[in-house]
Steps between C-alpha positions, in 0.01 A plus 500: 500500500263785616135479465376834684561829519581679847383875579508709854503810596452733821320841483526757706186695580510799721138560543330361812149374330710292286483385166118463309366193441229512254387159445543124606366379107791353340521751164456790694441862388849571424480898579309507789782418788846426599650253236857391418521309150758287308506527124673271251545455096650185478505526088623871451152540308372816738246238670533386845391328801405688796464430850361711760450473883298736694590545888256222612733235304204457236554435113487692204651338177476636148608483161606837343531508066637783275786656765187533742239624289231252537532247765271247641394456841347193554790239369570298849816320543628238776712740755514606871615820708442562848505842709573601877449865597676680765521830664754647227358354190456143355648209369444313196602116374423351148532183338435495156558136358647571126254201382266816547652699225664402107808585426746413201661125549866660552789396692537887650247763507441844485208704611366820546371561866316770702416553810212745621354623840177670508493728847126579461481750769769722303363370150856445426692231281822433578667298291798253461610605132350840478288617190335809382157629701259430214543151487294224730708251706562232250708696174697203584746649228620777750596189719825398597720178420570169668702316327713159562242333614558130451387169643151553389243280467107516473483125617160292405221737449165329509196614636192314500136647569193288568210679595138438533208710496078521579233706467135546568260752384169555576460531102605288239860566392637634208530236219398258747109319538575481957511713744851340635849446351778308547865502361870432532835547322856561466751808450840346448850718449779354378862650440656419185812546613607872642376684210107372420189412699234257345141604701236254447109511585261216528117629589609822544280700786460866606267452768723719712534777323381833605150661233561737333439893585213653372568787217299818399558497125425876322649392220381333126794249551596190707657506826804295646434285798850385629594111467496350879552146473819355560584235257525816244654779718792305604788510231354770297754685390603199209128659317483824542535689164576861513481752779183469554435889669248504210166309580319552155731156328672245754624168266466260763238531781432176710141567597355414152645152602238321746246766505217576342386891342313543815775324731357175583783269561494237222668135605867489385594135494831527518838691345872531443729828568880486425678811578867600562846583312727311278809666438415829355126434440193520716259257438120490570226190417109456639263251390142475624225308479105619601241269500111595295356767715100617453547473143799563428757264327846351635793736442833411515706815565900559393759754576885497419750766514864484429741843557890528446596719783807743499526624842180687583388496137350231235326395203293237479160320340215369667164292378146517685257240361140376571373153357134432609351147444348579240582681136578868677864596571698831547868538464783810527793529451744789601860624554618721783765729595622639828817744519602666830729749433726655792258407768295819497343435134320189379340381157240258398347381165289221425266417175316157476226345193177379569351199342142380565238216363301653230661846547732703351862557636560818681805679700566682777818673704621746682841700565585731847778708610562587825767701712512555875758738632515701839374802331248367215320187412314416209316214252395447198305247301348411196229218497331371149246265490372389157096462493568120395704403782418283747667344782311228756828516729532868510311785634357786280300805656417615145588405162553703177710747678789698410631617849724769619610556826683639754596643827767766587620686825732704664637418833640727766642297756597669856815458619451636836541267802136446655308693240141431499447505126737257307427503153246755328421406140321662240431314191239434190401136382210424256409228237356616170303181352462505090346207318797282354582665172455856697219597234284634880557604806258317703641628900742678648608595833713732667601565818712759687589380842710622776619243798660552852656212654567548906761380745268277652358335165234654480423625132242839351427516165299780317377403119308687232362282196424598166290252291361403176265194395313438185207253531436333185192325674327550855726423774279314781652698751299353836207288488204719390736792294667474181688810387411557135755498192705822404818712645546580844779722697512549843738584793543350845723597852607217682672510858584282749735418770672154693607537836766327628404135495706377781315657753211361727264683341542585134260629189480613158267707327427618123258772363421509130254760360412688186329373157435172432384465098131729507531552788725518877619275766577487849711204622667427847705179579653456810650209763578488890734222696484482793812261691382406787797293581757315353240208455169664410441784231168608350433707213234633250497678157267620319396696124199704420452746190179681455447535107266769321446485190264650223354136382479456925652400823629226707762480759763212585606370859754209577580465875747230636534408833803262663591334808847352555620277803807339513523208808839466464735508182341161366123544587263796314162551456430794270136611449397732110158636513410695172167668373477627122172719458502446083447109520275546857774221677646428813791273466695340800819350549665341774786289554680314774855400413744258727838413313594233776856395324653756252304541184237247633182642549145445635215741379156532574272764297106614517434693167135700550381643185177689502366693202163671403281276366718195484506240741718539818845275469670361812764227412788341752761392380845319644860448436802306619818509317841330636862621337721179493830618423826276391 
């Protein structure tokens, strides 16, 4: 019977400096050194495991969906690698118990596999099963076979994770009449077998997590803050509806679970998550429960999604509900399709009902195209969202839309051996916004763009926007302007340029400039890192746009400043300063982190929040969490 996989390697590096070494954080930037992966789809479905091992020995594992179109980074399995370097190169050892991964419950197997080395210096792949330029490292469906593979057993899979937690504040807390806090609870994983993993959550706690980074919003609409908390990135793939490269409609979004509008964390008392295969289907259940919060009833929150999978394709259904404690509900229900088609072109199609308490019923879907070949790329989507929908799981930048969009380009790749210039593109995307029976046009943008990828990764991009808004009431623009109602059209260049990140010292820096509604704008964003070594980096980045306009003016500046030490692979402390001029605030973040056994951790944070007017915020908080695996 064998319970782990084996993987080693020895590479040969000519160069005297030796390989980069980016990082010591476990999850790693996976671009920004020397890196050898190990991909495998253990179900044929185009979704795989990946495991990656920079030169210093340290981890990076993810989970790749939809033949490595969307992947997530922050799933962390149970595995171990170790390096040694040498004068010609380095050598690499993993250990990847398959208790780690699901796979069918078969008597012989048979996988696709890839293997990928990252030679950062050269910005070159080089790759076990070879596959076309365009794609990243995990189209796991350009990967090779290994088949025969018999014997093999996940063993017992349990994981149990108690944790406890405290705070103090020099202010009472949210929801809470004291200045202190204390808490515990339990994560537990279970393996149903080789196939399914039941994830529950007792007292579930974020205190770890990293705040959010402030946005400039320009815009009349919402914007999306990504989901950070673990319990809902791991396993994600088994709810994500769609392709989800359009922002404006996303079915499932797991920050309107445990958050409030204004993203205070709202007590979750506990939940279930089954996710997995059977057979031919993939499978996908969550159940939570939040507690009142500052007015604000109970709500018990369900998702399920079933899909028949053929290959890298399937059809399935999927349910997102919202029961609160008292008489207000909201339930949809939808069907999805996803068909990849020779690798290089892909399909997806969803369309879902709304029902709500006291409402009426609405709908909403969407439908995109897209096609990526050496010498052309493009997508295209339609989104329709009826003014009567509604969905509490789900996030919706603006309703009562008819949307068309799209993005084309050209590609002319060199073929010449140490060009500078790689790829130069020249293409036009845009999104032309109706209202949903396509009676108005209430926006539209277009954009003509031109981008110039280089050898060493770094990337220049020139851009020239055409736009069109009508305001059917006064947009409150910044604090003390409101554009008034009517039609506006107006043009803007934007250029920027990315140096290569894997250097010591690396920046990037975009201009914007030309009208703005009544009037113009001037914008500059920009970011420096500076790598000081392999165990200390600091950066800072930073947004400003000066705005005239006929009914006045106002300008915007975000700045963001961070300071990363790692002691050793298993010890961080990571400091995120940020100032936002529109609310007046200075918020501050830091966090030590000590994972003294794998996947048990220690964390200590000081949160500082100081706005105009309000009363300054200091709160401490602590963590301990212990992974007890069987």
């Amino acid at each position: 019977m064998t319970t782990t996989l084996y993987f080693a390697g020895t590479f040969a590096d000519s160069d005297p400096r030796g390989p980069i070494i980016d990082d010591l954080k476990r999850d790693f930037e996976g671009r920004n050194g020397d890196i050898v992966g190990l991909s495998l789809d253990t179900f044929g479905d185009y979704s795989a495991y990946n495991f990656n091992v920079n030169a210093a020995g340290v981890l990076r594992d993810t989970q790749s969906y939809e033949d490595g179109r969307l992947f997530n980074a922050n799933w962390d399995a149970l595995w171990s690698a170790s390096t040694q370097r040498s004068e010609g190169g380095w050598t690499l050892e993993m250990r990847v118990p398959f208790k780690s991964m699901r796979f069918p419950d078969a008597e012989e197997h048979d996988w696709a596999m890839n293997v990928f080395r990252l030679i950062r210096r050269k910005n070159e792949f080089t790759y076990w099963s070879p596959q076309p330029r365009q794609f990243t490292a995990y189209k796991i469906s350009y990967g090779g076979r290994i088949s025969g593979i018999r014997d093999v057993r996940s063993g017992r899979n349990l994981q149990i994770k108690p944790f406890y937690t405290g705070a103090a504040s020099n202010l009472r807390l949210p929801s809470l009449d004291r200045r202190w806090d204390g808490d515990g609870g339990v994560d537990v994983k279970y393996g149903i077998g080789t196939s399914l993993a039941l994830d529950l959550t007792l007292h579930t706690d974020f205190s770890q997590v990293e705040v959010d980074e402030q946005q400039i919003n320009l815009t009349r609409f919402s914007l999306l803050f990504p989901e950070k908390r673990e319990f809902f990135l791991e396993n994600q793939g088994a709810f994500r509806i769609g392709d989800l490269s359009g922002r404006t409609l996303i079915p499932f979004f797991s920050r309107r679970v445990g958050l409030s509008d204004n993203g205070q964390p709202i007590p979750i008392i506990g939940g279930a998550r089954l996710t997995g295969r059977q057979g031919d289907y993939t499978l996908g259940l969550l159940n939570i429960q939040t507690e009142r919060f500052d007015g604000r009833p109970a709500d018990n929150f369900s998702t399920f999604r079933a899909a028949r999978n053929f290959g890298g394709s399937s059809i399935g259904g999927f349910y997102l509900g919202r029961e609160a404690s008292g008489p207000d509900f909201n339930r949809v229900a939808g069907a999805d399709i996803r068909l990849n088609m020779r690798q290089t072109m892909e399909l997806f199609a969803f369309a879902m009902r709304s029902e709500a308490a006291g409402a009426p019923g609405g709908s909403a879907g969407r439908a995109s195209f897209s096609v990526s070949q050496r010498a052309y790329s493009a997508d295209v989507s339609y989104t329709n969202i009826s003014p009567e929908f509604r969905n509490d799981l789900g996030f919706i930048s603006r309703g009562d839309i008819g949307l068309v969009a799209w993005d084309v380009a050209r590609h002319f790749r060199s073929t010449r051996q140490g060009a500078r210039l790689r790829v130069l593109s020249f293409g036009t995307l845009g999104e032309r916004f109706d209202n949903s029976s396509h009676t108005t046009l209430n926006s539209r943008r277009v954009r003509a763009y031109s981008r110039l990828n280089f050898s060493d990764g770094g990337t220049l991009n020139v851009n020239a926007d055409s736009n069109f808004e009508r305001l059917l009431q006064p947009f409150q623009v910044s604090r003390n302007v409101a554009i008034a109602p009517g039609e506006y059209r107006f043009t803007q260049a934007i250029g920027g340029y990315t140096s290569n990140a894997s250097n010591p010292l690396s920046f990037s820096a975009d201009v914007t400039a030309g009208e703005f509604y009544s009037g113009t704008i001037r914008g500059v964003t920009g970011s420096v890192r500076w790598r000081v070594n392999t165990n200390l980096s600091a950066s800072t980045s930073f947004e400003s746009n000066a705005v005239d306009l006929t009914e006045g003016e106002f300008d915007t500046q975000v700045a963001r400043f961070r300071l990363d030490y790692a002691f050793n692979p298993r010890m961080f402390l990571n400091s995120f300063v940020q100032y936002n001029n529109a609310t007046s605030s200075w918020l501050t973040n830091v966090r030590y982190r000590f994972t003294y056994r794998p996947l048990s951790d220690f964390y200590l944070v000081y949160n500082d929040v100081r706005t105009a007017g309000r009363p300054d915020q200091r709160t401490f908080a602590i963590k301990h969490t212990l992974m007890l695996a069987f």
